[in-house]
N, C-alpha and C positions, 0 to 999 in steps of 0.2 A: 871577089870570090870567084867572079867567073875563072880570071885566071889564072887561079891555085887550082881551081877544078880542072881545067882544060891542063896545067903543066902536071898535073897527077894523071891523067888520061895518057898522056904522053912519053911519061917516064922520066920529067926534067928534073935538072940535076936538085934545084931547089924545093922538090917537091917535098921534101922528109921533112922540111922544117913545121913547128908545132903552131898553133892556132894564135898566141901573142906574139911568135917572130913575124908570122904574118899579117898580124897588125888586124885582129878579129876578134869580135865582139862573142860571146857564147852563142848568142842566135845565129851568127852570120856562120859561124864554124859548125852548124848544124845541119844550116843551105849547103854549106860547100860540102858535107860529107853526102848530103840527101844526093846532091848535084851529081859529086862521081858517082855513087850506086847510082842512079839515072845512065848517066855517062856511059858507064861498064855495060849495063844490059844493051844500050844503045848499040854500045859497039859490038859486042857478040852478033847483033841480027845484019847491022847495017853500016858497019865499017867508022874507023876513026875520025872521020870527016864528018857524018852526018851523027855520031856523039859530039863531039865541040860545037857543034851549030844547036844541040840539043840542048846543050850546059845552059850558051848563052841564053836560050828562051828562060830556061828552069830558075834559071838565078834571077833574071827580070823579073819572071812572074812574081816569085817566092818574097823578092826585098822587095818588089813594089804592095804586095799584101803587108806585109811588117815596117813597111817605111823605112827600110834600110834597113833594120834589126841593128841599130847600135845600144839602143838603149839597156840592153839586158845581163851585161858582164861585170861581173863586181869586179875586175881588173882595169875597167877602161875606165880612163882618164881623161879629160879633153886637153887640146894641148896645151904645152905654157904659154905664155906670152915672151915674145925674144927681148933679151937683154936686161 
């Protein structure tokens, strides 16, 4: 999640993409949306540098309170088994 947060902060190409291309749980898609509003005011006071360094704390914190937030998307799947 940090990553999707930090490439929405930044403007990257891949950042449009929706919450299951990104391979996110509903909880987890909720940190990352919490993460950039975080991110964005960060950056208005204190520049793009010390929002990415922010992301990273905000998302540690956030999925270490929820245990990763995977359990919560009735779309998530575990994976198959190969072959």
């Amino acid at each position: 999640m940090s990553y999707w947060a930090k490439e929405a902060l930044r403007g990257g190409k891949w950042a449009g993409l929706d919450w299951e291309q990104k391979g996110m749980s509903n909880d987890q898609y909720k940190i990352h949306e919490d993460a950039v509003a975080a991110g964005r005011d960060e950056e208005r006071t204190a520049g793009l540098n010390k929002a990415l360094e922010l992301v990273d704390r905000f998302v540690a914190q956030r999925c270490a309170e929820q245990n990763g937030a995977t359990w919560s998307s009735e779309n998530w799947r575990p994976p198959s088994p190969p072959g």
